[in-house]
C-alpha positions as CSV (number, residue, x, y, z in Angstrom):
1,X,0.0,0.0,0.0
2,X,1.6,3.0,-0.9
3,X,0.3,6.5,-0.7
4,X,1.6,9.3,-2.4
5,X,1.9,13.1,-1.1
6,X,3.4,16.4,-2.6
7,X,5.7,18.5,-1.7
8,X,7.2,21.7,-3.1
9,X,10.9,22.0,-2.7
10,X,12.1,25.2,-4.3
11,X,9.0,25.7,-6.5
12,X,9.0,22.4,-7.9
13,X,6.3,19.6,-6.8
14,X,7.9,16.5,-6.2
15,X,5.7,13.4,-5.3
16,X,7.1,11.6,-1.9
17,X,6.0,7.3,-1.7
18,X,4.8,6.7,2.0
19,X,5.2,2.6,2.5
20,X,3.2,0.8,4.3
21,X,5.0,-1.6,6.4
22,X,3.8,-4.8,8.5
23,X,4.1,-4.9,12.0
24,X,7.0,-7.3,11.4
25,X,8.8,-4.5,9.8
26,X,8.2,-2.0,12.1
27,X,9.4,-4.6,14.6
28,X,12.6,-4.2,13.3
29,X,12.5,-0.8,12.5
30,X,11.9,0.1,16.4
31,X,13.4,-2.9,17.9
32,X,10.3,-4.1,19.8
33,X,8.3,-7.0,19.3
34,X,5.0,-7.7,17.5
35,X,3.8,-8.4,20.7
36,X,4.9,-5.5,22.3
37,X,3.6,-3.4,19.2
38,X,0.2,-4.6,19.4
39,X,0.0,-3.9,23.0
40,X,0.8,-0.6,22.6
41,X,-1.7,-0.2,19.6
42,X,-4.6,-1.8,22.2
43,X,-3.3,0.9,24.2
44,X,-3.5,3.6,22.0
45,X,0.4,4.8,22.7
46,X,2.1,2.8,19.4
47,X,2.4,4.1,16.5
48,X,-0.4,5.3,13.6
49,X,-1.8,2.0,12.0
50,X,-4.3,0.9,10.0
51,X,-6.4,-2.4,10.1
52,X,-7.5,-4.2,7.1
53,X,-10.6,-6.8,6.8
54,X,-8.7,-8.9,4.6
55,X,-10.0,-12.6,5.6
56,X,-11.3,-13.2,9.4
57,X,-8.3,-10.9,11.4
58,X,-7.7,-8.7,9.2
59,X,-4.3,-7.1,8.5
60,X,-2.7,-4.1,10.6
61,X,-0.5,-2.0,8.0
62,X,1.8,0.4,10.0
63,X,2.9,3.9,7.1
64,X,6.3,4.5,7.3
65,X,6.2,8.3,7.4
66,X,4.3,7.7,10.5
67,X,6.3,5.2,12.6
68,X,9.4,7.9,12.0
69,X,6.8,10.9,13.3
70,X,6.3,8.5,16.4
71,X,9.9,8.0,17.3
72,X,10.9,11.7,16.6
73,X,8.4,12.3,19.5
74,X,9.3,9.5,22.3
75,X,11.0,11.4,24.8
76,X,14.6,11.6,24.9
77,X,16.6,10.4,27.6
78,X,20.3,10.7,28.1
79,X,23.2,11.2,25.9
80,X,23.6,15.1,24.7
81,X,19.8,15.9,24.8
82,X,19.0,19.6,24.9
C-alpha cells in the first residue's frame, strides 16, 4: 500500500511514496516486538496503523512516514539531549 503526497521544494512539486509496512517490519525498525507493538496499539500509545478486513483478522498495516513521526516524539533520555 503506498500513498503518495506532494511536496514543493524550491517551486517544484515533487511526489514523496509513504510505504506501508507490516508490523513485522516495524518490529525491526523500532526494535520491539510484535507483541509489544500490538500492545501498545490496544493501548492507543504505538504508533499510527491501520487495520485491514482482509479474511477473518484482518491485516494491521503500520505507514512509514508515520512510525518515523512516532519515534521523533518519544522522549529523549540521556546522551547530549538539549
Amino acid at each position: 500500500m503506498k500513498q503518495k503526497e506532494v511536496r514543493t521544494i524550491d517551486k517544484t512539486e515533487v511526489v514523496v511514496r509513504d510505504r506501508g509496512l507490516s508490523r513485522q517490519q516495524v518490529a525491526e525498525l523500532t526494535g520491539l516486538t510484535t507483541h509489544h507493538l500490538a500492545n501498545l496499539g490496544v493501548a492507543n500509545e504505538g504508533p499510527p496503523f491501520r487495520k485491514h478486513k482482509l479474511g477473518k483478522r484482518g491485516r494491521v498495516i503500520y505507514l512509514e512516514s508515520e512510525v518515523l513521526a512516532w519515534l521523533r516524539a518519544l522522549p529523549v533520555h540521556g546522551g547530549a539531549s538539549q
